[in-house]
C-alpha beads as a LAMMPS data file, in Angstrom:
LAMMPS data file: protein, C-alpha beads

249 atoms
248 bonds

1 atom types
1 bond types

-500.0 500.0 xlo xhi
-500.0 500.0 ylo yhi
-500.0 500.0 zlo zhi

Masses

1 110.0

Atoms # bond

1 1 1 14.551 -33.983 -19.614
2 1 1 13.838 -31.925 -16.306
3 1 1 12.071 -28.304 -16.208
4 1 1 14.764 -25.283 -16.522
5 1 1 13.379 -21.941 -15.968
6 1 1 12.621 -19.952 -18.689
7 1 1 14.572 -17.011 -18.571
8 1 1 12.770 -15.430 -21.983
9 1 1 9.163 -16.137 -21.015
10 1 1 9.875 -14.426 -17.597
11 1 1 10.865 -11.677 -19.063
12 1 1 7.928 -11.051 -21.926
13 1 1 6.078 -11.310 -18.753
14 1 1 7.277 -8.292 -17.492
15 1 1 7.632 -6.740 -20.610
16 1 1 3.590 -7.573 -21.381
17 1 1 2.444 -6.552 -17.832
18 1 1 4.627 -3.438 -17.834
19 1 1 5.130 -2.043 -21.277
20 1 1 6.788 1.006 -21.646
21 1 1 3.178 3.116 -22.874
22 1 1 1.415 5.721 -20.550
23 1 1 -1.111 2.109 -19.298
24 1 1 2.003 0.198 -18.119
25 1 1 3.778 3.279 -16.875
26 1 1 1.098 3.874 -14.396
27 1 1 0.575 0.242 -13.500
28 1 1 4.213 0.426 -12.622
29 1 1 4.298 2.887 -10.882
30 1 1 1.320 1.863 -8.957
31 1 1 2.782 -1.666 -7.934
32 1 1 6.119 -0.454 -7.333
33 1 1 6.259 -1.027 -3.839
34 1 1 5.202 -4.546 -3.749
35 1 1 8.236 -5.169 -6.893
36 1 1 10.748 -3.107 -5.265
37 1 1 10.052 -5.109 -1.982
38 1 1 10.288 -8.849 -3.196
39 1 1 13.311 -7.924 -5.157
40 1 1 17.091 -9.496 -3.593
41 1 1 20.117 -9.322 -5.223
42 1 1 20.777 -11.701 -8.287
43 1 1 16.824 -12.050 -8.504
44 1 1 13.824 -10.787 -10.913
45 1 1 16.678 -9.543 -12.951
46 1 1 13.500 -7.902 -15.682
47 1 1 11.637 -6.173 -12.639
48 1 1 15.342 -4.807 -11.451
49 1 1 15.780 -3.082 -14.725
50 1 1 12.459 -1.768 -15.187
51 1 1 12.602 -0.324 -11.928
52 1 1 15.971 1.547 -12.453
53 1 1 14.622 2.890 -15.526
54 1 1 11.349 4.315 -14.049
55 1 1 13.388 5.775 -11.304
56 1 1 15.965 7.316 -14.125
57 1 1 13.437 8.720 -16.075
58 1 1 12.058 10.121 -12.473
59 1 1 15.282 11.630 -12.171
60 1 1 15.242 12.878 -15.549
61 1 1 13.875 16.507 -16.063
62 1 1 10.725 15.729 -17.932
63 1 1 8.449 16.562 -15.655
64 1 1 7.285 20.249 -14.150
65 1 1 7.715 20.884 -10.361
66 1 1 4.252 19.834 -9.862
67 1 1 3.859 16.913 -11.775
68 1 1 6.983 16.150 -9.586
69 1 1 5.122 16.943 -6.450
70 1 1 1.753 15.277 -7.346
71 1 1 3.410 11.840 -8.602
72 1 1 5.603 11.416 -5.349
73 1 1 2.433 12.352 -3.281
74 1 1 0.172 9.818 -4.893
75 1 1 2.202 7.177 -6.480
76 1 1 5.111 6.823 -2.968
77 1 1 3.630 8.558 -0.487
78 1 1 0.410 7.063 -1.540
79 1 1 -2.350 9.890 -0.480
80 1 1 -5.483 10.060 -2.871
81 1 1 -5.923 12.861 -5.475
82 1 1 -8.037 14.409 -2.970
83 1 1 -4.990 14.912 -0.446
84 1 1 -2.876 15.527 -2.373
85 1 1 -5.322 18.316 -4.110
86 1 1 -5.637 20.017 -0.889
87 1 1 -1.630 19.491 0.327
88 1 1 -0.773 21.742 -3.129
89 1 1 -3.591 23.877 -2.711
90 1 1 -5.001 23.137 -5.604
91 1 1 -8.222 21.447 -7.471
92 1 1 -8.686 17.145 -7.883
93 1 1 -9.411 17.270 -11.433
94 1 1 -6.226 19.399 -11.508
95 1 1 -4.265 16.962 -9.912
96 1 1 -5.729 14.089 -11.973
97 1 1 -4.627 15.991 -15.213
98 1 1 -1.095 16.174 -13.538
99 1 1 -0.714 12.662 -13.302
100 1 1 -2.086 11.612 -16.544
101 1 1 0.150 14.034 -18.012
102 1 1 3.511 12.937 -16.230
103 1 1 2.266 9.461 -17.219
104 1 1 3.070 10.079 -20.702
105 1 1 6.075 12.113 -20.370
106 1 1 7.429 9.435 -18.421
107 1 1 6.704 6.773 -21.081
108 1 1 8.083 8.829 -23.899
109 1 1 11.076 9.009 -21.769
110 1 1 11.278 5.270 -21.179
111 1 1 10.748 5.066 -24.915
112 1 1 13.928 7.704 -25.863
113 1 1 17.390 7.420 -24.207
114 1 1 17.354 10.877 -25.054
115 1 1 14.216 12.841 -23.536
116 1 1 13.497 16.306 -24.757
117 1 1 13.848 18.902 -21.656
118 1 1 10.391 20.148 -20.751
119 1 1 10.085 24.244 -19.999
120 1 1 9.560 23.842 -16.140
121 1 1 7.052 26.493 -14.650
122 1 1 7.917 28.670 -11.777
123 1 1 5.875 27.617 -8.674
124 1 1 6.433 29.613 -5.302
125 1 1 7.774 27.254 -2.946
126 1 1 5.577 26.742 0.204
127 1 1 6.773 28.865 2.983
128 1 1 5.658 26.403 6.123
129 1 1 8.784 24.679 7.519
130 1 1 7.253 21.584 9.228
131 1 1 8.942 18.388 7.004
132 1 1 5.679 17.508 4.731
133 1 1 6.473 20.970 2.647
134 1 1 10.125 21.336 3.292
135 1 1 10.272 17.736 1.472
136 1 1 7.640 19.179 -1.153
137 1 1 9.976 22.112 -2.399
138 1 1 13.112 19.830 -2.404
139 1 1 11.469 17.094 -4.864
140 1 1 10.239 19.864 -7.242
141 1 1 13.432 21.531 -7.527
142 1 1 14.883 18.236 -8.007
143 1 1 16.848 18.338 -4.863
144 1 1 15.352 15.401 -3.710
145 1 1 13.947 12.006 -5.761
146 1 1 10.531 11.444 -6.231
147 1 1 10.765 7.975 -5.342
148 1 1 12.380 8.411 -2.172
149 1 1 9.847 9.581 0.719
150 1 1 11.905 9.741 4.211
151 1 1 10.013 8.676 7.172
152 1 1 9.825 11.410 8.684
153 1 1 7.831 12.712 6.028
154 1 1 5.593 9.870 5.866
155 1 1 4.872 10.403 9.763
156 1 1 4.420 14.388 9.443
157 1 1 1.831 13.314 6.299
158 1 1 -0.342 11.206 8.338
159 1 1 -0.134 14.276 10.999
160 1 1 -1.323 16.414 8.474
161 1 1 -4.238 14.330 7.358
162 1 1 -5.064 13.609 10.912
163 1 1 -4.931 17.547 11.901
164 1 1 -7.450 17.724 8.500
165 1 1 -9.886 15.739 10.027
166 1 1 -8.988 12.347 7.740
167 1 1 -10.180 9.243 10.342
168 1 1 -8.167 6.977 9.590
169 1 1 -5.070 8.713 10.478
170 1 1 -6.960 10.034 13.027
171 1 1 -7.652 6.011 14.359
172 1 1 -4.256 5.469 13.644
173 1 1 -2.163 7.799 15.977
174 1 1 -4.973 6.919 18.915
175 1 1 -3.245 3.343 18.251
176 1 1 -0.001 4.372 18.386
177 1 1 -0.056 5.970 21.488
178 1 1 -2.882 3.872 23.080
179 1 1 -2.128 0.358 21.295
180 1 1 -4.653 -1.494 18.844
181 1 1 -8.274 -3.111 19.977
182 1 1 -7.847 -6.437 21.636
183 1 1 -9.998 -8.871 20.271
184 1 1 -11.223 -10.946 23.073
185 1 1 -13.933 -14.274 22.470
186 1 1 -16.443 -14.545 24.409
187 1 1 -17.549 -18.415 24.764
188 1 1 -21.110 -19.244 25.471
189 1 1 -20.435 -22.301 27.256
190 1 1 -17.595 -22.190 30.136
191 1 1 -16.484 -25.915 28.916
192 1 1 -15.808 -24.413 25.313
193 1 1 -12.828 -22.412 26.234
194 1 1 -10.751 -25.602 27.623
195 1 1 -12.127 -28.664 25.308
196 1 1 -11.498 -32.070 26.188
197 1 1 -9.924 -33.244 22.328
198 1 1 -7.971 -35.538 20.951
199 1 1 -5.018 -33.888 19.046
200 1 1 -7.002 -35.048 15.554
201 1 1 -10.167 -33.489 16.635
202 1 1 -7.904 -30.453 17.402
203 1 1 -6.812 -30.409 14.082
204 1 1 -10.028 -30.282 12.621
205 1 1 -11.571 -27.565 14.904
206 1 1 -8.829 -25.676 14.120
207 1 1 -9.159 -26.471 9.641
208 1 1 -12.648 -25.558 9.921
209 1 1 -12.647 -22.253 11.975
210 1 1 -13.426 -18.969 10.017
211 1 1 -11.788 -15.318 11.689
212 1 1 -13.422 -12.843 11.693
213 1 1 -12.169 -9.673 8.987
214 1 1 -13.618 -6.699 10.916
215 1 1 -12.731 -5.127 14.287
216 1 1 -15.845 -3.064 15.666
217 1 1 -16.458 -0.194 18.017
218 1 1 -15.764 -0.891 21.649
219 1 1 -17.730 -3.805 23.157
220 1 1 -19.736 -4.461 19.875
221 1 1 -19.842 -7.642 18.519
222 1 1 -18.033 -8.751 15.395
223 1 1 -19.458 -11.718 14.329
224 1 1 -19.507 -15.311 14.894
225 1 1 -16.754 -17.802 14.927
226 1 1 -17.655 -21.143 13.449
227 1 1 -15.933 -24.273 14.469
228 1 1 -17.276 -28.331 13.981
229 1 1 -15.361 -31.341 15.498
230 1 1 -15.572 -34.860 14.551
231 1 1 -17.414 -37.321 16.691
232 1 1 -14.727 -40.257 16.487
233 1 1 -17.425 -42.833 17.838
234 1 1 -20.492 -41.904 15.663
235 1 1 -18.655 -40.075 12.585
236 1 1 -21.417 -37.449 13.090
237 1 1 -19.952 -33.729 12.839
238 1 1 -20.604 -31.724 15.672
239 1 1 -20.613 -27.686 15.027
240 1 1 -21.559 -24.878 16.857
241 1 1 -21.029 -20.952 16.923
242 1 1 -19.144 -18.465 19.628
243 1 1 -19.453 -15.182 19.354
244 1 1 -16.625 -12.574 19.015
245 1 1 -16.325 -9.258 20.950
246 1 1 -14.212 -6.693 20.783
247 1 1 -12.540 -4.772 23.719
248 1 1 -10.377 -1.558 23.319
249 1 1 -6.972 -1.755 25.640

Bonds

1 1 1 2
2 1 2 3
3 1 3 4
4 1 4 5
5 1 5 6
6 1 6 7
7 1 7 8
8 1 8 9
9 1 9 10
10 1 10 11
11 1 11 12
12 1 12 13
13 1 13 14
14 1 14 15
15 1 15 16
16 1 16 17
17 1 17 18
18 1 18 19
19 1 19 20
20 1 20 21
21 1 21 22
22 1 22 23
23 1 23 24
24 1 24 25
25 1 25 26
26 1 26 27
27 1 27 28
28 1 28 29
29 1 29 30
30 1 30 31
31 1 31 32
32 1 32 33
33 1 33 34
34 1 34 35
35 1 35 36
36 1 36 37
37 1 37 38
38 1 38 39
39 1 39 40
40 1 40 41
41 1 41 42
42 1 42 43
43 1 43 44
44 1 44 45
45 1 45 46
46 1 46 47
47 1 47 48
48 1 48 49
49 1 49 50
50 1 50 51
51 1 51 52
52 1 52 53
53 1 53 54
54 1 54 55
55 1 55 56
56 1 56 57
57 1 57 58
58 1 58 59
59 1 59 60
60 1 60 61
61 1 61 62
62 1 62 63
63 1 63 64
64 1 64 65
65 1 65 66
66 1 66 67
67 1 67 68
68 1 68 69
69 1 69 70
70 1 70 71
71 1 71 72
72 1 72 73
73 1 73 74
74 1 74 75
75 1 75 76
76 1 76 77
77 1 77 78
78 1 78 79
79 1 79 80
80 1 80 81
81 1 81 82
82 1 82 83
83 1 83 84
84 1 84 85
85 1 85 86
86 1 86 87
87 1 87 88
88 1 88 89
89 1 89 90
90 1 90 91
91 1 91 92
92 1 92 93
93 1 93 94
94 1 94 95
95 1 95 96
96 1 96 97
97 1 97 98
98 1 98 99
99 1 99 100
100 1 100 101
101 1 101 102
102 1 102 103
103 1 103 104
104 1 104 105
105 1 105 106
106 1 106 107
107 1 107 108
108 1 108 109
109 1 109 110
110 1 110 111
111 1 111 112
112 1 112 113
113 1 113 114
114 1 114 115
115 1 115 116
116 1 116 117
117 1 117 118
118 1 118 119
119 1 119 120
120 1 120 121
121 1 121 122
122 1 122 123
123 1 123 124
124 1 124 125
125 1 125 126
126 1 126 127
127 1 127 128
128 1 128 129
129 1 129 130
130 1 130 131
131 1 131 132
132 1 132 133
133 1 133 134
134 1 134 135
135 1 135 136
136 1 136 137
137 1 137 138
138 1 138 139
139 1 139 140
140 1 140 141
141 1 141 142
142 1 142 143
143 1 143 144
144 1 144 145
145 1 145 146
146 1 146 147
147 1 147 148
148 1 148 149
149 1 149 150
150 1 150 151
151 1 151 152
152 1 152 153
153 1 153 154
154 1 154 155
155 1 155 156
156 1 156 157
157 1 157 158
158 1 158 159
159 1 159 160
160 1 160 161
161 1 161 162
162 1 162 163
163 1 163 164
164 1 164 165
165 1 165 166
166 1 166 167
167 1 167 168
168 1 168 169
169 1 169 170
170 1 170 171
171 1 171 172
172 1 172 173
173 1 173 174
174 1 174 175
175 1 175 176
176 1 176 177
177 1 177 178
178 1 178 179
179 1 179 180
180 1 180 181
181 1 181 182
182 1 182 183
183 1 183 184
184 1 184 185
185 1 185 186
186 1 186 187
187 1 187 188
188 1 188 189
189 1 189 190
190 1 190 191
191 1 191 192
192 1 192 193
193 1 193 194
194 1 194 195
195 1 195 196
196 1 196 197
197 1 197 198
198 1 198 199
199 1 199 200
200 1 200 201
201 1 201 202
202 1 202 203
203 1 203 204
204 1 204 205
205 1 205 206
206 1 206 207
207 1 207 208
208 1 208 209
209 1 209 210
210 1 210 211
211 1 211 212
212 1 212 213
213 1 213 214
214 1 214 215
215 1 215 216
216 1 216 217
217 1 217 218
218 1 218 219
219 1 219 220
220 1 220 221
221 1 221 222
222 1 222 223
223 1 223 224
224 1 224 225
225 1 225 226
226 1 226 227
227 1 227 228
228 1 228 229
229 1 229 230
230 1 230 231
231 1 231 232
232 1 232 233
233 1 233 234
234 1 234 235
235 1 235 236
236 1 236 237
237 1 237 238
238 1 238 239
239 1 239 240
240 1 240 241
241 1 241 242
242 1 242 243
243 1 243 244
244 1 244 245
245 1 245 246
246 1 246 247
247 1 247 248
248 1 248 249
């Protein structure tokens, strides 16, 4: 008898990875990006539905305008605690205690089709007009979803962070109007560059070369580049090392 797929083990899968408890709840909400990205229509029918209830209960009015603000900051825009402490102009343990906290409303909401209404405190909505805080007032009044961060947004974010001296989005608007390093090798012996191979020695040079994972600072070197080719004649493997620099466009 062939292999079916088994509809009811796929979907205690889910249910075991995700349960609906404050501990799943945030490890949803954590991987939704990747799950809402491999999803296509007719597929991963458990993740679908998991997914539409997270964003329903998101939708839901269970959590306070900044337990609103702090879980779209950190769970879709994806900024730390520390960010996102300093975007609301307020304290990182305070904004950890905001997420635990909408963590567990949004679990007993996944757990009840019928949510008590939580007593939403009055926060002064930030008078700067640039998008980051226009967006910010909209998704605690409700106006807009959590769950949906408009690029836009996500640009005037990393203009934000880079204006606050974060480096990385600092590095990363020098590339976008400058373009990314070029990684350039460097070959220690002129012949290495064009070798003279069969297209089976080619095949192993290329099996047994190793990349390197980190770009460094202008001309610096970032490592070594191993690759050994098989003497067809003697059997004997023959290996040697180029180094890698790095050259800024």
């Amino acid at each position: 008898m062939g292999k079916g797929a088994d509809i009811y083990s796929a979907s205690k899968r889910v249910d075991d990875e995700f349960p609906y408890e404050p501990v799943g709840v945030f490890r949803l909400l954590k991987e939704i990006h990747r799950l809402d990205a491999r999803l296509v229509p007719g597929a991963d029918y458990d993740t679908a539905v998991i997914i539409r209830d997270l964003k329903d209960a998101l939708d839901s009015p269970v959590l306070t305008v900044r337990q609103r603000q702090v879980v779209a900051l950190y769970f879709f825009a994806q900024i730390g605690e520390v960010a996102a402490a300093d975007l609301l102009n307020t304290a990182q343990p305070a904004v950890f205690r905001l997420i635990q906290d909408s963590v567990k409303r949004l679990a007993g909401a996944l757990k009840n089709p019928r949510p008590p209404k939580y007593y939403r405190y009055k926060v002064k909505p930030f008078e700067n007009r640039r998008p980051l805080f226009v967006w910010l007032n909209a998704v605690g009044s409700g106006a807009a979803p959590i769950y949906d961060v408009p690029r836009e947004v996500m640009d005037d974010i990393l203009l934000w962070m880079a204006e606050n001296g974060e480096e990385k989005s600092q590095e990363v608007l020098r590339q976008r109007r400058e373009g990314p390093p070029e990684v350039r090798t460097v070959y220690e012996n002129p012949e290495d560059e064009y070798p003279v191979l069969t297209p089976r020695q080619m095949q192993y040079r290329n099996a047994k070369e190793v990349s390197t994972a980190e770009v460094k600072p202008k001309f610096d070197a970032a490592g070594w580049k191993k690759s050994q080719v098989k003497d067809q004649k003697t059997g004997e493997w023959i290996g040697h090392k180029k180094k890698i620099y790095t050259f800024l466009r």
